[in-house]
Structure formats: C-alpha cells, structure tokens
C-alpha positions as CSV (number, residue, x, y, z in Angstrom):
1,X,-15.1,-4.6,11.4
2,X,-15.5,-3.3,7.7
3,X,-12.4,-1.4,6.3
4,X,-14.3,1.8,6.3
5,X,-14.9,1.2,9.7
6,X,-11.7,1.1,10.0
7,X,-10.1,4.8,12.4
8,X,-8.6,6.8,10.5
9,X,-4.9,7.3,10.8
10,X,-2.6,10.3,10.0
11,X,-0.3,9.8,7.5
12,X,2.8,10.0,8.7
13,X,6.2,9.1,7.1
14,X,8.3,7.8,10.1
15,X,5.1,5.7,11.7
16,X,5.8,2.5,10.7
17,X,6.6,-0.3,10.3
18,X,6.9,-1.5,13.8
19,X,7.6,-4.8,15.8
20,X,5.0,-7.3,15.9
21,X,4.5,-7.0,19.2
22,X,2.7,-3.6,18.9
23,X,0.0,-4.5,16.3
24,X,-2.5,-4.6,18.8
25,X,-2.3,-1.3,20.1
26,X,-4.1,1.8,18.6
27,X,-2.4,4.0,16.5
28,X,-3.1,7.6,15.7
29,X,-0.3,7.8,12.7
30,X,0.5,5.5,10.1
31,X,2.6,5.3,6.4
32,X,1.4,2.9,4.1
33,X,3.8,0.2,5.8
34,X,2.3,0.3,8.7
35,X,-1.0,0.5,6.9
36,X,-0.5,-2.9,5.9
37,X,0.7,-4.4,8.2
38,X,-2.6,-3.0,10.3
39,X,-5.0,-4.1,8.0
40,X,-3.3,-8.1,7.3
41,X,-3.5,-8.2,11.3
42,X,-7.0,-6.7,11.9
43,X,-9.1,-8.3,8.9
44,X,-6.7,-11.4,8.5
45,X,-4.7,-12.2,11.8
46,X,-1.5,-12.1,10.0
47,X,1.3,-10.6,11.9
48,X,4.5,-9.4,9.5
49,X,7.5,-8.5,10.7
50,X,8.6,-5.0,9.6
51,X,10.8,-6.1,7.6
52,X,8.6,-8.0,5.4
53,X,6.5,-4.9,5.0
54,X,9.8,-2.8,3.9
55,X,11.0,-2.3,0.2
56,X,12.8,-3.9,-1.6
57,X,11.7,-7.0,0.6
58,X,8.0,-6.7,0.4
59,X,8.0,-6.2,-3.4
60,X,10.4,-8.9,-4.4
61,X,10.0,-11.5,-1.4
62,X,6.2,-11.0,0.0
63,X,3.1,-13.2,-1.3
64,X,3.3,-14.4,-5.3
65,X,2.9,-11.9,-8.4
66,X,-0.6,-12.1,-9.5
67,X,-0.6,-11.7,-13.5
68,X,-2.7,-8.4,-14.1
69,X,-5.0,-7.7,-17.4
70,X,-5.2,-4.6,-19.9
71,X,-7.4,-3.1,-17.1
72,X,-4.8,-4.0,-13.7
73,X,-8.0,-4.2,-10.9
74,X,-9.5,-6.7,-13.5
75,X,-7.6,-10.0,-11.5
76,X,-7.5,-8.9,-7.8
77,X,-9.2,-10.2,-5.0
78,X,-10.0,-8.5,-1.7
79,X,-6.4,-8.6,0.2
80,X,-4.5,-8.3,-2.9
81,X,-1.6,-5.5,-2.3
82,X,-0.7,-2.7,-5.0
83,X,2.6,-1.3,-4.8
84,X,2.4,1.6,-7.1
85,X,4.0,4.9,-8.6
86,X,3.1,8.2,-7.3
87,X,2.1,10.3,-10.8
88,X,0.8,13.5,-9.3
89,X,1.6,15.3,-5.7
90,X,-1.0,16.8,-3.5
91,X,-1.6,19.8,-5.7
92,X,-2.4,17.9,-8.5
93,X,1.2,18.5,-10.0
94,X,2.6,15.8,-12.4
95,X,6.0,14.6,-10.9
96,X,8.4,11.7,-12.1
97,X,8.9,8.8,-9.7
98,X,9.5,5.9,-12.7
99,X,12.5,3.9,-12.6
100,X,14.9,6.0,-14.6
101,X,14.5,8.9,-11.7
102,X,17.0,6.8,-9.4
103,X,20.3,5.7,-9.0
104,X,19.3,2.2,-8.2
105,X,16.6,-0.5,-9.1
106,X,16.2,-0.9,-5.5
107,X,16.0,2.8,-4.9
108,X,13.1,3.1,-7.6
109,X,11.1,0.5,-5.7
110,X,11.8,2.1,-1.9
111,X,10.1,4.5,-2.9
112,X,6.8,3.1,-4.5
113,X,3.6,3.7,-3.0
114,X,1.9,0.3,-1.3
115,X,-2.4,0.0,-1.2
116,X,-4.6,-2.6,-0.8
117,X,-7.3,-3.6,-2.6
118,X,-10.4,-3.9,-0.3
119,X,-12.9,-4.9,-3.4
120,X,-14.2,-2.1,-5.4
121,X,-11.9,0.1,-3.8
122,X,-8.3,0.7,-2.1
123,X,-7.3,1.5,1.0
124,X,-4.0,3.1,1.8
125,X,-2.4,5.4,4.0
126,X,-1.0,8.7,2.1
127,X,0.6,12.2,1.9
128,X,-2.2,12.8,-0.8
129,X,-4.5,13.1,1.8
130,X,-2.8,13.1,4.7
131,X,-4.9,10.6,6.4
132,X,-5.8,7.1,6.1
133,X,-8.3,6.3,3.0
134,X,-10.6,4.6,0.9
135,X,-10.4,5.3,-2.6
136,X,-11.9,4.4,-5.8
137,X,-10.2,3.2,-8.4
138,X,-10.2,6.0,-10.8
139,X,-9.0,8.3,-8.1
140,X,-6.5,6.0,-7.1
141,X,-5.4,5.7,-10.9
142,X,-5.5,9.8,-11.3
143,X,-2.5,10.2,-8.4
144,X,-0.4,6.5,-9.1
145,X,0.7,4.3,-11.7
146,X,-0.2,0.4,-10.1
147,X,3.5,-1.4,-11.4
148,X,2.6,-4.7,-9.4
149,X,0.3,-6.5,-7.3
150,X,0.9,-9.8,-4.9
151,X,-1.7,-11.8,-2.9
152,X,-0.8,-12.9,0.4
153,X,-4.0,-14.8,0.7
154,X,-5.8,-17.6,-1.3
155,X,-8.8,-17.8,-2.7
C-alpha cells in the first residue's frame, strides 16, 4: 500500500492515540497521534504505545533529532516525523501558537501539530481539512511552522 492509498480518516480530536492492541482495526476517525501511530504500523510494522505518540513524550523521548538545513525538508527521509506549529486556522486567519502563548514549555509543545514526511510530501491528519491528507510542502509551510523533526527509522 502507497500512503495515498492510504483511507482517509476524519479528523478528529479525541481519536487517538489508542492501545496497541487496536492498530489493526479500521478506523474512520483519527488526530494526528493516531495518524502516526497508523502509518509506523501499516508501512513500517512498528507498534507504539500511546504514550509514546503523546506530547511532551514523543517530542523529547521518540526517535533522535535530525539536524535540519536553511530549507527544513532539505535532510528528511521518508518516515521522518514533523512536529510543527499551527500559523494559520482553517480560514486562512493568522493565530499565535509559539512558545510564549503558554504557561508552560510543556504546554507549548502539547499542543504542536505532528506530520510525516512521506517523500515529496506530508501526510497528517488535521482540523485544516478535516480529513486525513497529503500535502505538499509549500502548503504544508503556508498553515505551520516545522520546529523539529526525529527519525524513527534508519537509513
């Protein structure tokens, strides 16, 4: 299966992450937790546990920090996850979701947006759309601000 075979699901906050043992069923809703952990089960057979999917955890604890370039898609590899600030809402609206909008570091990075970069493209699960996607780059850089990537698989 290609990742834009891949169903698509309806975003949905609350849908995910879930248990392990449920990865192999079908699901009609995701967020972009669940999202991931779909996508390293299907396309990679790794199961994570929800709480390795979860922020803070997934940002500080998950895979190793991959050193990014002026242009940030310049040193990923298919896999490679994006965790990400949301710059614009649905309407196209500019809204503030840096670091210095919450209490807490922890708080700031709860909150960021997590993708995965399929190649040429990313694939997420989000409000934007309201649907599972496949976006380009420059769309994907016109609603979110990529902070950090991590790979979870080698070369």
């Amino acid at each position: 299966m290609r990742v834009q075979d891949f169903p698509k699901l309806k975003y949905d906050l609350s849908a995910g992450p879930v248990e392990i043992g449920e990865l192999p069923n079908k699901f009609q809703k995701a967020n972009c937790r669940l999202a991931i952990q779909l996508y390293y089960h299907i396309f990679h057979g790794i199961s994570l546990q929800p709480e390795k999917v979860l922020c803070p955890s997934s940002y500080k604890k998950l895979g190793v920090k991959i050193q990014t370039q002026n242009d940030f898609f310049d040193s990923l590899i298919k896999g490679d996850l994006i965790f990400a600030e949301r710059i614009l809402n649905k309407k196209g609206q500019m809204i503030d979701k840096g670091r210095a909008s919450f209490k807490s570091y922890d708080e700031y990075i709860i909150n960021l947006h997590s993708a995965i970069y399929v190649g040429s493209k990313i694939w997420h699960c989000t409000a934007i759309t309201g649907e599972s996607s496949l976006w380009t780059k420059k769309h994907f850089l016109k609603y979110y601000k990529p902070i950090i990537a991590k790979r979870l698989l080698s070369n």
